[in-house]
N, C-alpha and C positions, 0 to 999 in steps of 0.2 A: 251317132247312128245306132240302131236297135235293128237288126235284121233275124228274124226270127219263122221256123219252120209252122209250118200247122198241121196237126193229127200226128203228132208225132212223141206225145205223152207229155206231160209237166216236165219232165227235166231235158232243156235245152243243150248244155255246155258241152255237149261233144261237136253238136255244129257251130256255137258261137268259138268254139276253139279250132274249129279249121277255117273261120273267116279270118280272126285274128293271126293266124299264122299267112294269109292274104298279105293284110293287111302288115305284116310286121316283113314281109318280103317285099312291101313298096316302097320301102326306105321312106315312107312318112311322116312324123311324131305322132306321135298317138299316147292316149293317156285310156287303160281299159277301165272300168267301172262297173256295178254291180249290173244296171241297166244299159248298157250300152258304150260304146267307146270314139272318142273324139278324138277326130284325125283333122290333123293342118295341115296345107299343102295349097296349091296352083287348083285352081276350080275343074278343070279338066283332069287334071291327076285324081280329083278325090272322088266325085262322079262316076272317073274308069273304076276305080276302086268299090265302090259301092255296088256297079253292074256286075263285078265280078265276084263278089260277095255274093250276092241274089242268086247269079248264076250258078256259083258251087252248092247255094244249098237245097238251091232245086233238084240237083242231080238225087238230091235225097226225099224229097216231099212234092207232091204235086202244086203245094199255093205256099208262097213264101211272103210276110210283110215286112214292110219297112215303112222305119218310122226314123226321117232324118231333119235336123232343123241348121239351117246353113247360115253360117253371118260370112258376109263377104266385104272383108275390109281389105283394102290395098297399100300397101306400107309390108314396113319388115314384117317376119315371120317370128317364130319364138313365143307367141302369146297366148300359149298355152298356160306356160307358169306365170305370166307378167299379168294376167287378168285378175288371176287368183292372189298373188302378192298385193294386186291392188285395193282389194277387196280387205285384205285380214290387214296391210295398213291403215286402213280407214274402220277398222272395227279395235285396233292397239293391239292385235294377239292373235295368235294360228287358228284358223278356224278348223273345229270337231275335223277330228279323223275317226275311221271306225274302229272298232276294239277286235 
C-alpha cells in the first residue's frame, strides 16, 4: 500500500513515517519499500490497518490517496519472504538489492 498526503510539498516521509509506525504497532509483517510498504495479515486486520493509516494522515491534509493492490490467498502466512525466495530460485541467484 502507498498512502500518500496532497498539497503537502514533494517530500512525504514525515507522514509515510507516522503510518509506518501504525503499521509497525499492528503486530503485522511488513516489508517498507521505497514506494510503499506490504503488510500480511487476516483481510480484516489489514483493511483496519489501511483506514487507519488514511485516517492519521488526514488529520494533516485535506485529500489523502491510496493506492493498494491485495492478493488474497488462504493458507499459511510467511510469504512475504517465500514469494521472493521463489522467485531468485528460479532466476539461480539473489535478486538486485539497492546500493
Amino acid at each position: 500500500m502507498s498512502i500518500v498526503p496532497l498539497g503537502l510539498g514533494e517530500s512525504v516521509s514525515k507522514y509515510v513515517a507516522q503510518c509506518v509506525e501504525l503499521v509497525d504497532k499492528s503486530g503485522l509483517d511488513y516489508e517498507l519499500h521505497s514506494m510503499g510498504t506490504i503488510v500480511e495479515g487476516e483481510l480484516p486486520e489489514v483493511l483496519s490497518l489501511m483506514q487507519s493509516c488514511i485516517e492519521k494522515i488526514a488529520e494533516s491534509s485535506n485529500r489523502v490517496t491510496c493506492t493498494a493492490k491485495l492478493d488474497y490467498r488462504q493458507g499459511p502466512g510467511g510469504r512475504l519472504a517465500a514469494k521472493v525466495a521463489s522467485v531468485e530460485s528460479k532466476l539461480g541467484k539473489k535478486s538486485a538489492k539497492p546500493s
